[in-house]
Every structure is written in structure tokens, then in C-alpha cells.
C-alpha positions in Angstrom: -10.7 -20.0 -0.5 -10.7 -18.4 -3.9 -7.4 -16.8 -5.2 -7.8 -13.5 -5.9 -6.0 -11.7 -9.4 -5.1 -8.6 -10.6 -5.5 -8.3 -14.7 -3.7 -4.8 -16.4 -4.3 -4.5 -20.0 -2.5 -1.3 -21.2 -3.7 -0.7 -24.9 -0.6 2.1 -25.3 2.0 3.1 -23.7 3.6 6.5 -25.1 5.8 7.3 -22.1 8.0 3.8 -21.2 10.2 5.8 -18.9 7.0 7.2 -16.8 5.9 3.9 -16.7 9.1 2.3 -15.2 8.7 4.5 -12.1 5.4 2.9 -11.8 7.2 -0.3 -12.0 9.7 0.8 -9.3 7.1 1.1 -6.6 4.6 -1.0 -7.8 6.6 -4.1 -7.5 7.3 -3.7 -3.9 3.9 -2.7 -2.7 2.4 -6.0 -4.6 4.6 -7.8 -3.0 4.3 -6.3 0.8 0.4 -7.1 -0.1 1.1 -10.9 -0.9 1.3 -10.8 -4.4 2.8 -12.9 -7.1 3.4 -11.7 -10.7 2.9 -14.6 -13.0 3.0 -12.7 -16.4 4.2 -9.2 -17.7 4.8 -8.2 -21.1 5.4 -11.8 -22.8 4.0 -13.1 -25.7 0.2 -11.9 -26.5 -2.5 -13.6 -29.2 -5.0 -11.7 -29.4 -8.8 -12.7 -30.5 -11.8 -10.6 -30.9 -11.5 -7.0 -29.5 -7.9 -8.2 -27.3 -5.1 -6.2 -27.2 -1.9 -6.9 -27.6 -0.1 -4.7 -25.4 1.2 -5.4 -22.4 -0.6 -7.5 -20.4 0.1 -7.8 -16.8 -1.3 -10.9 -14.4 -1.1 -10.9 -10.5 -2.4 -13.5 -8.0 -3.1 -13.5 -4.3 -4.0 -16.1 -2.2 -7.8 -14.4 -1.9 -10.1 -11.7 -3.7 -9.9 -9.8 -0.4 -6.4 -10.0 -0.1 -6.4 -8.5 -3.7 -8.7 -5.6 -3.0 -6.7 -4.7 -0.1 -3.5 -4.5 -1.8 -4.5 -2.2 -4.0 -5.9 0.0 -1.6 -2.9 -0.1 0.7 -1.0 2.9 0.9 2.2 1.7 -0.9 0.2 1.0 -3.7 -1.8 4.2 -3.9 1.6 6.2 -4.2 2.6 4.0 -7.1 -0.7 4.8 -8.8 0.5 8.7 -8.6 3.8 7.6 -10.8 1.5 6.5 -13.8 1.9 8.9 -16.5 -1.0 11.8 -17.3 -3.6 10.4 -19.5 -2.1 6.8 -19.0 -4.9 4.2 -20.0 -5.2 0.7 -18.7 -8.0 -1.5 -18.0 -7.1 -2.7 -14.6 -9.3 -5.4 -13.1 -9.4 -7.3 -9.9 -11.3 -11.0 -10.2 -12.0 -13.7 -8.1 -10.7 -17.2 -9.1 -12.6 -20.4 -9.1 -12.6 -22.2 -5.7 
């Protein structure tokens, strides 16, 4: 079965503070959902149009498994701590079998 990821790119963040809330309850939800943070905030090269913000990468052990943590309700309520007009481009892929 396919692993499933989460992929945050966050071009700014103007309210750190705000955002670590997020963290708070994010963390917990991702990982009542089977999730395992492999990368947050370290080093960035960017090519092309890439950003260099944080950049924030998740697995699960399936795409489904993914989609459904995010949906869950712990997760939702962490959504609500993200700052007004916070930007990110939040993804959820499927990995190669």
C-alpha cells in the first residue's frame, strides 16, 4: 500500500506566536491520526518558483490514512489556531507503491 504525505509550504509567516498554538495541537492530532513528522523548518534550496520558508513534511502509512487525519476532529480545531490571513500551500499526496 502506498504511504500517504502531508506537504506545508508556508511562504510567510508574520505572526510566529499564532503559529505556535497551531503547533501545540497540531502535533498531537497528527500523531493520534498515525503520523510521523520527518521534516520542519530545516534547511531549504530552493529552485525555480520554491520557497524557502518553512517547509513542513508528514507521512502516513496510506493516502487514506492521510486524508482522514486531516479531517478528524482534533485536527480541524488546530486549523482554527492558524492565524487570520495565514497562507500555506498544504497538500496531501500519495507515495509510490
Amino acid at each position: 500500500m502506498a504511504k500517504g504525505y502531508w506537504v506545508s509550504v508556508y511562504p510567510a509567516i508574520s505572526d510566529p506566536e499564532r503559529l505556535t498554538a497551531y503547533d501545540k495541537l497540531a502535533g498531537p492530532a497528527v500523531r493520534a491520526g498515525g503520523g510521523r513528522l520527518l521534516s520542519r523548518g530545516a534547511r531549504v534550496v530552493a529552485h525555480e518558483a520554491g520557497i524557502t520558508q518553512r517547509v513542513v513534511l508528514i507521512e502516513f502509512d496510506s493516502f487514506e490514512q492521510a486524508v482522514a487525519a486531516y479531517e478528524s476532529e482534533a485536527y480541524q480545531k488546530a486549523l482554527v489556531a492558524l492565524p487570520e490571513g495565514f497562507e500555506r500551500d498544504f497538500r496531501i499526496t500519495e507515495g509510490i507503491d
